[in-house]
C-alpha angles and dihedrals in degrees: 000000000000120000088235080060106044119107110275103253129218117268095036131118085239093056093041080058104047088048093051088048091057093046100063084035088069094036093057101040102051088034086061096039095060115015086115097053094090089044097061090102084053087049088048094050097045106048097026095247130155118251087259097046089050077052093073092073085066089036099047094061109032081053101062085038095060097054091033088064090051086064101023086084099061091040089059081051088068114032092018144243107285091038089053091048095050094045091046088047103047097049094046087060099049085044084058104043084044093059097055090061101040121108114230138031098249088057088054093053090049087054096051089043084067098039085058089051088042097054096051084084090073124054088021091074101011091100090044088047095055091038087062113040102039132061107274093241088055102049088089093059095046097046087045088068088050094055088045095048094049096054089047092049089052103055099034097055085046088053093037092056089045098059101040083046088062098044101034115001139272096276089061088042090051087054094048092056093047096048086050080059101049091051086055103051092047081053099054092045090062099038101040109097111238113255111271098170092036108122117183104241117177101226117203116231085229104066077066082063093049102044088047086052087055107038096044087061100059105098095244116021089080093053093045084054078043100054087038089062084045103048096043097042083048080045099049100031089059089049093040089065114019090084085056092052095037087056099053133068136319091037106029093193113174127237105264088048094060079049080064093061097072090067089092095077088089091072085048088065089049083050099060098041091056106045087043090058095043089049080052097062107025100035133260092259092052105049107025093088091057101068085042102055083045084061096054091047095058091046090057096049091051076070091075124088109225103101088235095058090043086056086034085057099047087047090062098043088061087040087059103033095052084048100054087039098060098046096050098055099049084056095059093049093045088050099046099066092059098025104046098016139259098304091042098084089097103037080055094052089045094057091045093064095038083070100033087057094041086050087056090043102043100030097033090061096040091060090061090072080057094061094036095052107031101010115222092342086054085048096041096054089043087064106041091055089055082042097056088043092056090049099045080053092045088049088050083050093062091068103049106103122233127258118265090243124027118183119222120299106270122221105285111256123257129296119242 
């Protein structure tokens, strides 16, 4: 092997690079994917929609993302990884920037339609990228700053909206966050190593076919995608409307201060971390009930009228749902090398987050006809029943025994 094509080792400038590269690849990409998410009451207000019908701006795009993921994947085979991610980046951000200027509301749904279909190149191929492009013993380090940056992205461009909504309206707020976009993805074009063990394969649309087939009919692996399209449906639908809810009487907050709001996904990261390490040491089956009752338990508290339960209750919830999160999708990834064979660890986590984005989209959008028709009660019983459902699944999967072999656990997928 030549030294232009060994893996990029930590410690170097390429690998600084490459880092900095996938930070600002997971802050742009879950800053644009849900940066409208905290201005649906604006939408509503605006073009006279339901609170359903404001959620299409969020389920319009996860949507598209979600099958997207499953054939992004194939696409990056032929025209490779780094390519794919530019291209993905560059025209989220213009989307973006575009929908701030359109006229109608259709016109903005259909924007946000592409921007979903624009962003799957990106966390479809971010983690092959990094595998092969950086020494085994580094790729932890490197996917870390994704994830990082992707919990980080999607707070920030929540809060950011939120704050230039306030000052100068959502349109400016939408541009601000497109032109964000477009900075980062100039940025990662310069600083993202070009690809030197990347090698073009023409994939077949079937072997998806076959690696579903195989994996679906492991015991566990379809509830895990299961619980995935639950928690995240419970975890959206909580951030779609409280702002609804936040914005009206009794409480009147303003704008920026729903965007605050957000804020709240930090304790989301120390979530995750936590609950990862404690499923480490005392085992998944063990431990994954305990961050979904706690969702339950916050959703229940956002029932309650004082404004700090009600904060209290939506911290919980994020407590429980990045937890759970965390957990899940370390087990899928745990389950696929033995379940589905050695190549199948991808098409797992792809299916994974086929089902964690549809939750978002499906979900997401359906507990909008809760809060139209019985306000937060209506809210509030929508998602405990996705709750308790969660937690009877999580209980099945107690008694699912574990695979022979288990490889070592993988880096946890993104945060939303």
């Amino acid at each position: 092997m030549k030294d232009s094509d060994a893996p990029i080792a930590l410690g170097t400038p390429a690998y600084r690079r490459l880092t900095l590269a996938m930070l600002f690849a997971g802050f742009s990409t879950f800053s644009l994917l849900y940066s409208v998410q905290p201005l649906l009451p604006l939408f509503t207000a605006q073009f006279g929609l339901t609170a359903e019908g404001a959620s299409l701006a969020v389920s319009l795009a996860t949507g598209p993302l979600a099958i997207g993921i499953l054939f992004a994947g194939f696409v990056s085979d032929r025209v490779g990884r780094r390519p794919l991610m530019i291209a993905a980046m560059f025209a989220a951000g213009a989307l973006t920037l575009a929908a701030a200027v359109v006229p109608g509301w259709s016109g903005l749904l259909v924007l946000r339609f592409l921007t979903g279909v624009a962003l799957a190149g990106v966390p479809a191929v971010a983690m092959a990228y990094v595998a092969e492009e950086v020494d085994a013993g580094s790729v932890g380090a490197a996917m870390g700053l994704y994830i990082a940056g992707s919990a980080i992205g999607g707070m920030a461009g929540r809060l950011v909206v939120s704050v230039v909504a306030d000052l100068e309206g959502w349109r400016w707020a939408l541009a601000a966050v497109g032109i964000a976009g477009l900075a980062m993805a100039e940025a990662f074009r310069r600083l993202a190593p070009l690809s030197r063990n990347f090698t073009p394969s023409v994939g077949r649309p079937g072997a998806l076919l076959r690696s579903a087939g195989t994996l679906f009919t492991d015991r566990a692996m379809p509830l895990l995608y299961l619980e995935a399209f639950l928690l995240m449906g419970v975890f959206v639908t909580v951030y779609n409307y409280a702002g609804f809810r936040l914005m009206s009487p009794p409480y009147g907050l303003s704008q920026a201060a729903v965007g605050g709001v957000f804020l709240l996904y930090v304790l989301g990261s120390v979530s995750s971390a936590k609950f990862g390490t404690l499923a480490g040491r005392l085992g998944r089956r063990k431990v994954f009930w305990i961050p979904v009752v706690l969702l339950i338990a916050g959703v229940a508290l956002t029932a309650m009228t004082p404004l700090v339960l009600v904060i209290a209750g939506i911290a919980v919830v994020t407590i429980g749902f990045f937890g759970a999160h965390s957990i899940a999708s370390a087990w899928v990834g745990r389950r696929a090398q033995v379940a589905g064979g050695g190549g199948s660890r991808g098409q797992a986590a792809a299916f994974y987050l086929f089902f964690y984005y549809m939750g978002s989209s499906v979900l997401g959008s359906a507990g909008g006809f809760a809060w139209t028709h019985a306000g937060w009660p209506g809210v509030t019983a929508f998602c405990l029943l996705l709750g308790v459902a969660a937690l009877v699944i999580g209980l099945v999967l107690r008694t699912v025994p574990p695979l022979v072999v288990e490889p070592p656990a993988p880096q946890r997928m993104p945060d939303p």
